[in-house]
VOBA-1610 file (N, C-alpha, C; in pm, whole numbers, padded with zeros to 5 digits, always signed):
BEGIN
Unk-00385-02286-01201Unk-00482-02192-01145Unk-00495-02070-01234Unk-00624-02027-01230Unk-00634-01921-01355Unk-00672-01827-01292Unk-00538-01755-01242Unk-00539-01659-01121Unk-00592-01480-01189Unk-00648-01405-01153Unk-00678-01290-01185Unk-00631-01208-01069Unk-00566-01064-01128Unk-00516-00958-01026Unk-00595-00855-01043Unk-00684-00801-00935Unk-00743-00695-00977Unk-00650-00534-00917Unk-00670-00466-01009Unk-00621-00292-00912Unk-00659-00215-00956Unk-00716-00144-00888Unk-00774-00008-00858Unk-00690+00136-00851Unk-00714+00240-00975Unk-00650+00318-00953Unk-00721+00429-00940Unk-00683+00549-00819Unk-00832+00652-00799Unk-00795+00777-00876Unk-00829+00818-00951Unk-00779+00942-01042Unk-00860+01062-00978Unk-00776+01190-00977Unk-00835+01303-00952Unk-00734+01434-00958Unk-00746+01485-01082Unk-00629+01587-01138Unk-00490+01489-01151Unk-00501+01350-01217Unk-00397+01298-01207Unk-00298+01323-01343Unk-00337+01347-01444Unk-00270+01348-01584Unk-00143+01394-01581Unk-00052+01450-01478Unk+00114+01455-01486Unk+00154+01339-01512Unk+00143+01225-01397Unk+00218+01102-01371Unk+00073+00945-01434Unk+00005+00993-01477Unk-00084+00856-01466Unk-00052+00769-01600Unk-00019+00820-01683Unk+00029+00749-01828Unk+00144+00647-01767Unk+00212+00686-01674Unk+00309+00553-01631Unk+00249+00499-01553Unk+00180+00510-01455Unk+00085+00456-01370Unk-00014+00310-01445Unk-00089+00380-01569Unk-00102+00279-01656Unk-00063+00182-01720Unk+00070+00273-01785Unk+00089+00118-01850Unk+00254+00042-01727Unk+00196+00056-01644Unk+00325-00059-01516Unk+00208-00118-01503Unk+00056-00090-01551Unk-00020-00217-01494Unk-00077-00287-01616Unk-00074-00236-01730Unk-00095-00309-01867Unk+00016-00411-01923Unk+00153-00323-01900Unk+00247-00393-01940Unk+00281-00544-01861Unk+00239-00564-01735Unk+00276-00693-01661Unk+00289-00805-01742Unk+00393-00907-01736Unk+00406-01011-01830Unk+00348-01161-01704Unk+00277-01236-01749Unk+00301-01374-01739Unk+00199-01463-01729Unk+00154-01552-01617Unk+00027-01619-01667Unk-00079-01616-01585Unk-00159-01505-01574Unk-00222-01428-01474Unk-00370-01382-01575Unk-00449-01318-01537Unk-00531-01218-01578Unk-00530-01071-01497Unk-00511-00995-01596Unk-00568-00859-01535Unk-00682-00759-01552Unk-00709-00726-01404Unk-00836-00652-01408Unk-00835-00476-01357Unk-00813-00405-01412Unk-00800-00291-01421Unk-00881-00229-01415Unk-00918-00163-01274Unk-01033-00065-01288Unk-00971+00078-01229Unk-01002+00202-01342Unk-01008+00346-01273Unk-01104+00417-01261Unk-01110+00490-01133Unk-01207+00550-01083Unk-01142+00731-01075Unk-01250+00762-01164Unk-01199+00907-01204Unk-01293+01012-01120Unk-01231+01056-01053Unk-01316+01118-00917Unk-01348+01315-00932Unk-01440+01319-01039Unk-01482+01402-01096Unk-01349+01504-01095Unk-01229+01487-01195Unk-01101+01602-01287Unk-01154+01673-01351Unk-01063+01735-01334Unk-01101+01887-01415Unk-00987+01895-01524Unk-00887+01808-01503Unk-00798+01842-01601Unk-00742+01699-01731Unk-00714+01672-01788Unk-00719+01568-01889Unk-00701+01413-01866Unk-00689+01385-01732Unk-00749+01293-01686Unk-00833+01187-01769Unk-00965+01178-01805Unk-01035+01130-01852Unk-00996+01112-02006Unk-00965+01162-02076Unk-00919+01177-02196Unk-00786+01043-02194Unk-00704+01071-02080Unk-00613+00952-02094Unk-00656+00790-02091Unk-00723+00833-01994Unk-00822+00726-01977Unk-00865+00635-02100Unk-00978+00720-02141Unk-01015+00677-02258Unk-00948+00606-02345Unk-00867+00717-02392Unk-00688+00716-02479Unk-00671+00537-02453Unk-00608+00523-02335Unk-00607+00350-02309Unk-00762+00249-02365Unk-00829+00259-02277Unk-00933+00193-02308Unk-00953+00185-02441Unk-00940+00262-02581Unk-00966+00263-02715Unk-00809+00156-02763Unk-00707+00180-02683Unk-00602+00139-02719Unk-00650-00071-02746Unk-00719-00036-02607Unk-00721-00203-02549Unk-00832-00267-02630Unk-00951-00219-02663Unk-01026-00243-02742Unk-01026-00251-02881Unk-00941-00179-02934Unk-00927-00215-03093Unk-00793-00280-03050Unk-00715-00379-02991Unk-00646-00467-03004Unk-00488-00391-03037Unk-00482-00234-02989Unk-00333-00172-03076Unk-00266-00188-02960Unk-00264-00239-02809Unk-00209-00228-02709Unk-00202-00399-02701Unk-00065-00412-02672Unk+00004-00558-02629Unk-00036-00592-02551Unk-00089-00708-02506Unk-00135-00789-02424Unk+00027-00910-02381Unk+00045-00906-02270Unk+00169-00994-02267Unk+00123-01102-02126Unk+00020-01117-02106Unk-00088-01197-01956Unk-00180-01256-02084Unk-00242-01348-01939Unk-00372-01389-01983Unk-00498-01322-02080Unk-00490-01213-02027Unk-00596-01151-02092Unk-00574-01002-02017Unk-00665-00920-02057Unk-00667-00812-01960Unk-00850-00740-01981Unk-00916-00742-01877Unk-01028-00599-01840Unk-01041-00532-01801Unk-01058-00423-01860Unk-01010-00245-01882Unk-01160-00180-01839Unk-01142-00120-01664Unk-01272-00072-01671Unk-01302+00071-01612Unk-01351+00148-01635Unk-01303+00322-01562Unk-01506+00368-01548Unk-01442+00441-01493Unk-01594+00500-01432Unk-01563+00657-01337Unk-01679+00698-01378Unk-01629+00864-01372Unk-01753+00913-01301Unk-01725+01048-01188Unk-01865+01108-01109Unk-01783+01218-01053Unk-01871+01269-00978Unk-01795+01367-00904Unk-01727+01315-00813Unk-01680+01416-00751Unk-01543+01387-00630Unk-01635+01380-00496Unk-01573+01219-00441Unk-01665+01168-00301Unk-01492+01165-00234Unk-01415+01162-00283Unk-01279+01090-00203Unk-01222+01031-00234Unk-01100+00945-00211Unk-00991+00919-00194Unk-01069+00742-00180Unk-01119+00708-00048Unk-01139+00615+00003Unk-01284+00570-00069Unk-01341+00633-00097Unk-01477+00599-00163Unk-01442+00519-00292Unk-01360+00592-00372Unk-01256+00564-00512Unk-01243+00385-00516Unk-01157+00389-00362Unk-01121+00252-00372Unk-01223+00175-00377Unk-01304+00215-00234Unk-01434+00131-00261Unk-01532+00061-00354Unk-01540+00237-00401Unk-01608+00146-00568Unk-01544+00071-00647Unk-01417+00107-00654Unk-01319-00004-00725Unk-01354-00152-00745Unk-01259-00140-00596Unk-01298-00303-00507Unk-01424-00388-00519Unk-01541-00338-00484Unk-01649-00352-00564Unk-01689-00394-00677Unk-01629-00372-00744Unk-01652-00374-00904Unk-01531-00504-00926Unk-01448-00514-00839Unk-01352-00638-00876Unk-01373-00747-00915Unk-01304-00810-00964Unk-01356-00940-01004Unk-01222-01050-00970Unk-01128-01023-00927Unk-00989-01066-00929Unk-00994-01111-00745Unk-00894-01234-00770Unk-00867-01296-00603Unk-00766-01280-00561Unk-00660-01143-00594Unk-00591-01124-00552Unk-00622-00898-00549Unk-00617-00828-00534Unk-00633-00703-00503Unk-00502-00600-00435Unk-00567-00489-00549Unk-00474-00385-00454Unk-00519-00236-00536Unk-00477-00158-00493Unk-00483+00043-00473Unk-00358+00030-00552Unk-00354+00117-00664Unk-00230+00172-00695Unk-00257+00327-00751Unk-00208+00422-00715Unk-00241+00563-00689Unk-00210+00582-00803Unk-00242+00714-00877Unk-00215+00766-00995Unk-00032+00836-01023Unk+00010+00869-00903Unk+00144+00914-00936Unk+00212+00814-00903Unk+00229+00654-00824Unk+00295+00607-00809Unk+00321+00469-00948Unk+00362+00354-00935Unk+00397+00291-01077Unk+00424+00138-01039Unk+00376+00044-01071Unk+00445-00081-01037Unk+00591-00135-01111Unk+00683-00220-01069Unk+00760-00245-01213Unk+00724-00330-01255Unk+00822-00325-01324Unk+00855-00481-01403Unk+00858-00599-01343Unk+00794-00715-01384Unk+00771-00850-01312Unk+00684-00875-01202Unk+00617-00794-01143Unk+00597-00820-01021Unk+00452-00922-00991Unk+00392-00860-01111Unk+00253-00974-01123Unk+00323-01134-01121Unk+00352-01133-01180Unk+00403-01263-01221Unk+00509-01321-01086Unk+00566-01230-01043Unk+00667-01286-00916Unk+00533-01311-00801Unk+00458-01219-00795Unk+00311-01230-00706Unk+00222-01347-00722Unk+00210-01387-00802Unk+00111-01529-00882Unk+00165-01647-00830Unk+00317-01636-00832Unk+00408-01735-00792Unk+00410-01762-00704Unk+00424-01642-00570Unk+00405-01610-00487Unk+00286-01677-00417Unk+00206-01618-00431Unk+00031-01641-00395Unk-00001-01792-00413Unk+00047-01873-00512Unk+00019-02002-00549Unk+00091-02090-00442Unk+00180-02031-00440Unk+00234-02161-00319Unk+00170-02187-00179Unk+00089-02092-00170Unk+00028-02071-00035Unk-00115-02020-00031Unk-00220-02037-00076Unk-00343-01991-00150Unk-00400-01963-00008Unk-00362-02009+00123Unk-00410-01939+00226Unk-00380-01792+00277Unk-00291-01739+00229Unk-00226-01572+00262Unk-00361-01510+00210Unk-00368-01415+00324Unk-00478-01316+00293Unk-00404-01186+00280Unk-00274-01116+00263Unk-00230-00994+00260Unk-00088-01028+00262Unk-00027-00972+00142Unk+00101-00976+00082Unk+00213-00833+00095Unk+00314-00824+00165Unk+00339-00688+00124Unk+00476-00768+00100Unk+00566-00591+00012Unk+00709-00628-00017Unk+00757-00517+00005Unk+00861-00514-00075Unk+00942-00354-00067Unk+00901-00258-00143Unk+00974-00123-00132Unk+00930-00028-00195Unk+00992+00055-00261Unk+00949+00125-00390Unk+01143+00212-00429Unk+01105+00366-00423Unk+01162+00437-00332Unk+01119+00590-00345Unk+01206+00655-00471Unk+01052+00725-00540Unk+01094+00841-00622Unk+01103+00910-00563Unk+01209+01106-00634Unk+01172+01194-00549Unk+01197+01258-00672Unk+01115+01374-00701Unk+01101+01451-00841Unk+01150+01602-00830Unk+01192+01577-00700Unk+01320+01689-00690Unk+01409+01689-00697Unk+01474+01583-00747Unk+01583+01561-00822Unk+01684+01478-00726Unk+01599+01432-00606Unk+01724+01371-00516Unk+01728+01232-00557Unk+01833+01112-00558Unk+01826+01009-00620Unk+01774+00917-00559Unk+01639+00805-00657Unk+01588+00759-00590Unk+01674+00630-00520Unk+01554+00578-00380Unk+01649+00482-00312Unk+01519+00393-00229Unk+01596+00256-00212Unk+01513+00148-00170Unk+01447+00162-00063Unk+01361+00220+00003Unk+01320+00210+00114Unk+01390+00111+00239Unk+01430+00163+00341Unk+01447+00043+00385Unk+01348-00087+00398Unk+01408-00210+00385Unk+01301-00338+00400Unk+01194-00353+00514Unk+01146-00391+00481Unk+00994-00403+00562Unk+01011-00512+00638Unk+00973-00510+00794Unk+01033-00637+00872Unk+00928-00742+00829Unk+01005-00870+00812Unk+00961-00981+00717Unk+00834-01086+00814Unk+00852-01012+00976Unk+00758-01061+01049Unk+00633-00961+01103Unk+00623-00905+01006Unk+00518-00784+01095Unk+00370-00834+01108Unk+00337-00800+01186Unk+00204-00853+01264Unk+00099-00760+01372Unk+00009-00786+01419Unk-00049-00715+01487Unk+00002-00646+01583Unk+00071-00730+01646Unk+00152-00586+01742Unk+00259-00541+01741Unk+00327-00552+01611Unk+00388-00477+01536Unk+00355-00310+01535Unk+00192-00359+01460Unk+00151-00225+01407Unk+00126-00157+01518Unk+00102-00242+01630Unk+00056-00123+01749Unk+00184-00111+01805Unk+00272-00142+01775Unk+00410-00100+01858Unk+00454+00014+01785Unk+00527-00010+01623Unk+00596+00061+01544Unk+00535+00124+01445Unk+00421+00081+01422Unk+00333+00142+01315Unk+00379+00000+01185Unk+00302+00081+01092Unk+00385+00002+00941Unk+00493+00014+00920Unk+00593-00070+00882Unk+00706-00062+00801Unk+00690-00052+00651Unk+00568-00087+00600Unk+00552-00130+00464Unk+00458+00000+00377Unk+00451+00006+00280Unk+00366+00083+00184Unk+00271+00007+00082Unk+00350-00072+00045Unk+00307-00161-00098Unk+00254-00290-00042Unk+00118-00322-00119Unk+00062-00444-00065Unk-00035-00515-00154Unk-00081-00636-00122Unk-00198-00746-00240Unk-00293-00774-00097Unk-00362-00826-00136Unk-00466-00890-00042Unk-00580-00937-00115Unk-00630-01038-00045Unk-00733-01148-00112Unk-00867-01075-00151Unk-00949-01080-00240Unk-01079-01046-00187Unk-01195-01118-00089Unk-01094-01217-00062Unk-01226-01263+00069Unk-01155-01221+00173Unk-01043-01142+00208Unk-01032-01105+00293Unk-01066-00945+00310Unk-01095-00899+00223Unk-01184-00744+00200Unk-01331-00795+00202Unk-01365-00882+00191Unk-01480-00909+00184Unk-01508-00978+00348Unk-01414-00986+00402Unk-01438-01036+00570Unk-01442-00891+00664Unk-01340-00815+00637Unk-01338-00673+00728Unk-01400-00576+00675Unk-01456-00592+00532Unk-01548-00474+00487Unk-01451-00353+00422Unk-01485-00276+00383Unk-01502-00203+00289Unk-01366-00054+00386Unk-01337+00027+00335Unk-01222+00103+00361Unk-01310+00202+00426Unk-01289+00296+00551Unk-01349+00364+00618Unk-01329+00503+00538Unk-01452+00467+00490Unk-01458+00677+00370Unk-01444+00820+00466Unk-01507+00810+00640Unk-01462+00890+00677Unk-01304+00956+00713Unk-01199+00854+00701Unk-01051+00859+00709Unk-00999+00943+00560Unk-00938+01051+00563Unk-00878+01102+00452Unk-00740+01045+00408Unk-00674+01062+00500Unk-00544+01025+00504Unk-00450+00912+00528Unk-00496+00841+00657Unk-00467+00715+00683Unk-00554+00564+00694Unk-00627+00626+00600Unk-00760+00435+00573Unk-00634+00360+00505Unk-00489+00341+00480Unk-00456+00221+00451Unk-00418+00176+00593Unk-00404+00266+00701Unk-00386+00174+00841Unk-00496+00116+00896Unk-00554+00220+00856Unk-00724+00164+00959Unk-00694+00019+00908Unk-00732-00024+00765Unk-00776-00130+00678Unk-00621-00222+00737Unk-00552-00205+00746Unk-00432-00293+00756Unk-00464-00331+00875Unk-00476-00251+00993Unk-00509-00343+01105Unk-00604-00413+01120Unk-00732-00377+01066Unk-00838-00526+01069Unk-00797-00611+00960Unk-00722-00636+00886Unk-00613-00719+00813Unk-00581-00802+00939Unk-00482-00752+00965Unk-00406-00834+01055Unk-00461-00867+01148Unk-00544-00851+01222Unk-00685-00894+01335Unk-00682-01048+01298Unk-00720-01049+01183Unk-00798-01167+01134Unk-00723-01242+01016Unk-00666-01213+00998Unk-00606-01238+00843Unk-00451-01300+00856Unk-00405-01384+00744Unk-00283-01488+00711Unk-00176-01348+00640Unk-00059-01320+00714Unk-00037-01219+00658Unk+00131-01267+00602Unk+00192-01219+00472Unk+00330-01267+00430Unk+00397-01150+00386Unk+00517-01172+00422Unk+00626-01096+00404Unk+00669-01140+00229Unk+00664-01076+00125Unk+00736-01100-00022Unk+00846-01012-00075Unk+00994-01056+00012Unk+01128-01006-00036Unk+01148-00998-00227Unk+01041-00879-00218Unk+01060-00838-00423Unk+01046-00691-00375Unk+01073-00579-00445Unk+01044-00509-00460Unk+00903-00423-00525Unk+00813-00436-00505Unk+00705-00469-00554Unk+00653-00254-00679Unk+00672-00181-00626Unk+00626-00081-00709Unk+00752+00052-00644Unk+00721+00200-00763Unk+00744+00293-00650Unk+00693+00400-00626Unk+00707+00415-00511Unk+00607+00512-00445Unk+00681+00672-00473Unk+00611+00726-00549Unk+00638+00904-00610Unk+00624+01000-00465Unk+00752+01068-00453Unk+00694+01211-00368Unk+00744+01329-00406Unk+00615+01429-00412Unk+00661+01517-00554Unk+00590+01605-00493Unk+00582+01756-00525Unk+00552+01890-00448Unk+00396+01869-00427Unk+00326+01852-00507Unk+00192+01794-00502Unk+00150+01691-00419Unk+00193+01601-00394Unk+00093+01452-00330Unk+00093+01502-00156Unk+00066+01424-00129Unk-00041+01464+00031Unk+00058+01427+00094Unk+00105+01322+00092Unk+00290+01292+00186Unk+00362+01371+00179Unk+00362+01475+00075Unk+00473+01612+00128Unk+00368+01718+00166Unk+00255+01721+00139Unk+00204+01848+00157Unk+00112+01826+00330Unk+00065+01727+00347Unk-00030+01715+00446Unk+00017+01657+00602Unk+00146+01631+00627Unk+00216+01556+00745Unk+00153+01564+00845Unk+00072+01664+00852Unk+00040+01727+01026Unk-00122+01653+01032Unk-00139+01659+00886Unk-00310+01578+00883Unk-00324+01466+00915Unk-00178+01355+00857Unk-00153+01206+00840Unk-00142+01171+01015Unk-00040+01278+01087Unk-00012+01255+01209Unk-00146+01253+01285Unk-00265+01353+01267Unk-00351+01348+01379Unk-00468+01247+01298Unk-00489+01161+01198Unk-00571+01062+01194Unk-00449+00925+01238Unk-00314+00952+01227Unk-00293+00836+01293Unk-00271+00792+01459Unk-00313+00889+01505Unk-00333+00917+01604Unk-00438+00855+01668Unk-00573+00854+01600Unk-00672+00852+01633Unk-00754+00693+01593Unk-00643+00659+01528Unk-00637+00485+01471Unk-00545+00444+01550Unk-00462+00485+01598Unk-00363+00435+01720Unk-00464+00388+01877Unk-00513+00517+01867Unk-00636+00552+01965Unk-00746+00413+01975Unk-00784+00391+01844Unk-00880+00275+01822Unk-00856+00149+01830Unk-00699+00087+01766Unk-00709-00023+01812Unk-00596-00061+01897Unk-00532+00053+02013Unk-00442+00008+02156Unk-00309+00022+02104Unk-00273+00099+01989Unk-00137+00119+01921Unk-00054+00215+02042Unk+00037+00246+02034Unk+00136+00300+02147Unk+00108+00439+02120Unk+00119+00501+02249Unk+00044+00666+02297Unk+00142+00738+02205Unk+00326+00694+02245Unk+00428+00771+02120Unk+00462+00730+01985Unk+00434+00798+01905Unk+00427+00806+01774Unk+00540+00724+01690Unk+00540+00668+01625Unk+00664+00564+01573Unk+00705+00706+01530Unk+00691+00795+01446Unk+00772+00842+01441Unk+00930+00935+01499Unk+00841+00968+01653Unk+00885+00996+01710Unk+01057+00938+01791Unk+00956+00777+01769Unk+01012+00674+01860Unk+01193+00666+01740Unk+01138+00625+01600Unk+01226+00635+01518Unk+01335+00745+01523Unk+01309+00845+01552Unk+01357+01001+01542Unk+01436+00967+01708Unk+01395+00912+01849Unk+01459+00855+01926Unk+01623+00819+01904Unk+01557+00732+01816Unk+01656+00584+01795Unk+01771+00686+01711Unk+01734+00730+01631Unk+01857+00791+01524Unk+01928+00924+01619Unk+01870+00964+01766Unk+01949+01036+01848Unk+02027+00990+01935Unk+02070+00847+01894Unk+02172+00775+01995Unk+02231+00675+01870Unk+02323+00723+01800Unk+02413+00660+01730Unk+02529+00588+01775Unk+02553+00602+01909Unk+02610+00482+01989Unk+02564+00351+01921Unk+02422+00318+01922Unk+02316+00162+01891Unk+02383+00158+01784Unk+02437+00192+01664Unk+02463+00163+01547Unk+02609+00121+01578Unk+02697+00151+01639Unk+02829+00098+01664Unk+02821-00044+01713Unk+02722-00067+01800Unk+02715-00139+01891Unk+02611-00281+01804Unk+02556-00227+01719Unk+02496-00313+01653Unk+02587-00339+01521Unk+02680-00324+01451Unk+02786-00309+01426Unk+02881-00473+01485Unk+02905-00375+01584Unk+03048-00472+01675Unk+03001-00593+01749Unk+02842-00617+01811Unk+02815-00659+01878Unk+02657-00651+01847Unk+02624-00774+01773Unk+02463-00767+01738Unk+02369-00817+01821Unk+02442-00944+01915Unk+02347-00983+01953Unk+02339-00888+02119Unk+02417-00828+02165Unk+02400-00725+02239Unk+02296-00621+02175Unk+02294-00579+02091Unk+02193-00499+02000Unk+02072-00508+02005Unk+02052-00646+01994Unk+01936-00716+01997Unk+01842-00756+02114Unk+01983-00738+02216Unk+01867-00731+02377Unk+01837-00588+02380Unk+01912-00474+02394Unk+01893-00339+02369Unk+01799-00318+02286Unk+01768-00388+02186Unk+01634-00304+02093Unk+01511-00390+02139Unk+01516-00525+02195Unk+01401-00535+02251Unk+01372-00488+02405Unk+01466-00459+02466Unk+01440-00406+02614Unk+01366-00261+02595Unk+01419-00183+02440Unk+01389-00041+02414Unk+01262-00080+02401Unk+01225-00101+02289Unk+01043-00179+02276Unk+00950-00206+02375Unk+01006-00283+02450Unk+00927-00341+02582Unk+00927-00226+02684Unk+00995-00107+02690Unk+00965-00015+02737Unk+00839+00077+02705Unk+00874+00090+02553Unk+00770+00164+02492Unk+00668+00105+02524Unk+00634-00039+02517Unk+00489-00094+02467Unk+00409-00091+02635Unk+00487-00025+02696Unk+00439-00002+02832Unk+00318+00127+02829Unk+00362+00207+02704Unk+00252+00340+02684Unk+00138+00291+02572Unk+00062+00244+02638Unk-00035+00193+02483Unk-00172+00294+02509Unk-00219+00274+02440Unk-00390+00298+02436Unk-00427+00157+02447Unk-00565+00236+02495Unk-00663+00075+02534Unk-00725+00060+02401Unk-00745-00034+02385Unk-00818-00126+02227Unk-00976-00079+02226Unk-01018-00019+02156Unk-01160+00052+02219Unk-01200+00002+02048Unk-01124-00035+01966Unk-01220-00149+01867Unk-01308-00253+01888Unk-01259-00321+01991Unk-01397-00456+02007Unk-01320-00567+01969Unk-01230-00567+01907Unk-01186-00686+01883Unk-01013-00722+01972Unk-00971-00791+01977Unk-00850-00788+02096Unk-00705-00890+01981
//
């Protein structure tokens, strides 16, 4: 199969961190194609210049090719957003496998190629996620996220929210739920994940797949209170639980008893964390999406 990966990266004042951003998606080794598109969302600061910088690299042949091939494609306007970025991206794709990779965050090593492998055995999966590795550029040392539960599903997300960050997905399955909601600033990867999972073949891929940067700048340290009231309001939309996973999480870590006890006695643990659940899922919102 002469599989192509497309990703989308949305640039806007990105030039601290985007030179690694780039090449974790040039460098990928194996027998794939890659399709690389950035969307430079009218910078003010050298941004575009890096850009370029690559694209001249890839075109006169001075940049290694270690895949199938690779197409190098960027496009530049003023600033519409975050979610628009992707859009046009996506759009412009040409690849049957897809994904967002932000300008400060980085994929590693192998992962195209562990993904291809992945994807081939099962050409029905419409949405792939794995693990994740947190940076922190304040000097605290980075560390694995905890794992992403390997069964998450629709009412998952309306129970606990996401476990996951990092993800692939088909383009006929972006091409079934449409396009990323441009009015969402903050949380359009939930919106989009739950009509994912509505409709869609969804897999758990035990790799570590990229890592996700949090640094004085990006919107995960600076914006919490923004992320909380649009996820709120996507909770609201498709019947997700009235209390906040985070909250619920922040719960759980105020009774460190459960950790002894899950410890000494798991499968006791295990009625306890679903009896806890089945409590919660007693506070929902009603599904006022349309779809059930």
């Amino acid at each position: 199969m002469k599989l192509t990966i497309s990703i989308v990266t949305p640039v806007y004042n990105g030039a601290r961190f985007m030179k690694q951003t780039i090449e974790s998606v040039l460098s990928q080794k194996g027998n794939f194609y890659i399709d690389y598109i950035i969307i430079d969302d009218g910078s003010t600061d050298n941004s575009l210049e890096i850009i370029k910088e690559y694209d001249l690299l890839l075109r006169t042949g001075k940049w290694p090719t270690y895949c199938k091939g690779i197409n190098f494609t960027y496009r530049t306007g003023p600033n519409k957003g975050q979610s628009h970025a992707y859009n046009t991206g996506f759009t412009m794709a040409k690849g049957e496998i897809m994904a967002w990779m932000n300008a400060d965050d980085y994929y590693l090593p192998g992962v195209f190629d562990h993904l291809a492998k992945f994807y081939e055995k099962d050409l029905s999966v419409d949405f792939i996620y794995g693990d994740c590795l947190k940076i922190y550029a304040n000097g605290r040392p980075s560390t694995i996220e905890p794992r992403p539960r390997p069964d998450e599903s629709l009412e998952s997300l309306r129970s606990r929210g996401n476990s996951f960050d990092l993800c692939f997905f088909t383009k006929r399955i972006f091409d079934k739920v449409g396009p990323l909601d441009e009015s969402l600033k903050y949380c359009l990867d939930l919106d989009f994940w739950f009509r994912v999972f509505m409709v869609g073949k969804v897999k758990y891929m035990p790799y570590t797949i990229a890592a996700f940067r949090i640094w004085e700048g990006s919107k995960t340290s600076t914006q919490q209170s923004k992320f909380a009231e649009e996820r709120k309001l996507i909770f609201k939309k498709y019947g997700g639980n009235i209390i906040a996973p985070k909250k619920i999480y922040a719960l759980r870590k105020k009774i460190p008893v459960l950790d002894q006890i899950k410890n000494k006695t798991p499968r006791l643990y295990s009625v306890l964390k679903r009896t806890f659940y089945a409590i919660i899922d007693i506070f929902k919102y009603k599904d006022i999406s349309g779809k059930q």
